[in-house]
N, C-alpha and C positions, 0 to 999 in steps of 0.2 A: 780253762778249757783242757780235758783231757787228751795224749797226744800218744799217749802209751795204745798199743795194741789191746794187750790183756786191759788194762782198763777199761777200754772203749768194748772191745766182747764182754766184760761184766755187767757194764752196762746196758748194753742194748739187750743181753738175757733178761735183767731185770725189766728193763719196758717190754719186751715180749709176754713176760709171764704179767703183767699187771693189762696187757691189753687182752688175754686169754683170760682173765677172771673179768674182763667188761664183756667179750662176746660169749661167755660159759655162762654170766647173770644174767645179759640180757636178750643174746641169739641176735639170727641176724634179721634183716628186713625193715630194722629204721631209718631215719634221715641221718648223714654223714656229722652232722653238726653232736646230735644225740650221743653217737660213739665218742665224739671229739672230747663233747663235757665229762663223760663219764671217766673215758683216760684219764681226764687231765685230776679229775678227784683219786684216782688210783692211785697215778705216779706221785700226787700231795701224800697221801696214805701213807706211800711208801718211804716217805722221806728223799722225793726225787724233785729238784727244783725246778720248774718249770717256769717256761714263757708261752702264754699262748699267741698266737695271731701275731706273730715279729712279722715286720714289714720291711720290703728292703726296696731302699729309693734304686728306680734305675737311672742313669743319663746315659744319653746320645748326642754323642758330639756338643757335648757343652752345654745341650738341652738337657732340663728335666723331665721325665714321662710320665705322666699323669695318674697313670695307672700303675701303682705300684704289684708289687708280690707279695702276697701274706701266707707267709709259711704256718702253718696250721698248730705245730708247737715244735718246742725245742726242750729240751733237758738238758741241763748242767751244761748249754751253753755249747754243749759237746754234739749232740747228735738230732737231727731234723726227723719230724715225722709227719709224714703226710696220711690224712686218714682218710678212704673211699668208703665208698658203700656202692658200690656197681657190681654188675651181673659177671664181669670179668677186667683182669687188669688189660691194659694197654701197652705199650709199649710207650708213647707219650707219657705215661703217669710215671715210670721211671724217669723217663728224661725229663720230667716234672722234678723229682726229687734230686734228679744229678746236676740239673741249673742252680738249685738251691744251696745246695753242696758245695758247685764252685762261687757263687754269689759271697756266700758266708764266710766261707774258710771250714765250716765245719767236718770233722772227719768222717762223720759214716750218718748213716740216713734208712729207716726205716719207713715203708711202705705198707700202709696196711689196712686192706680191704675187711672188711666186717660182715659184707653180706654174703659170707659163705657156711657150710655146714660147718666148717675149723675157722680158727683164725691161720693156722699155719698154712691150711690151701692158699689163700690170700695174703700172703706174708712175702716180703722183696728186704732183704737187706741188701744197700747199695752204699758201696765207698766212694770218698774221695777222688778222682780219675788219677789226681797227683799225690794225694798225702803216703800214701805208701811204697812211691818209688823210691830204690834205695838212689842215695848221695857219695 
């Protein structure tokens, strides 16, 4: 897992620009699932290792929850990405990606809505709440 700043900005430029050549090929207006697959053929392309659909067990109080969280994909293990396809973001869809963020451990977290005229209208990068306080 990368833990460097600059690392993790090279990074997430790189999935930025491979998720700009999925909504430049294919616009916006499909089902969320549709951008998801085509990302995740991108970021392969690109020589970016991907996880799609990680699941992260929750418990309460010594209970297991039944209903897990399936994070939509991951790259190099480093950085989450949750991918919409709605008429506008929410403020939930962040705090969607920042539970995920602190769930994982991972450093930064990309948001990105597809059914817009840009992907950059629809584009949220979110960090860690904690990984970049200094010590």
């Amino acid at each position: 897992m990368l833990h460097d700043r600059k690392d993790i900005d090279r990074l997430t430029e790189k999935i930025i620009g491979c998720g700009i050549a999925v909504h430049r090929a294919i616009g916006p207006g499909l089902l969320e699932r549709i951008y998801r697959e085509c990302l995740i053929i991108e970021l392969q392309a690109s020589s970016l290792p991907t996880e799609r659909e990680r699941r992260i067990n929750l418990e309460y109080r010594g209970h297991r929850i039944t209903n897990d969280l399936v994070i939509d994909i991951v790259v190099e293990g480093t950085v989450v990405i949750e991918v919409k396809a709605v008429e506008r973001l929410h403020p939930v869809h962040q705090a969607q990606v920042i539970t995920y963020l602190k769930l994982t451990g991972c450093p930064a977290g990309l948001l990105m809505n597809f059914n817009g005229t840009s992907l950059r209208a629809g584009l949220r990068r979110l960090e860690h709440p904690d990984f970049y306080i200094a010590k």
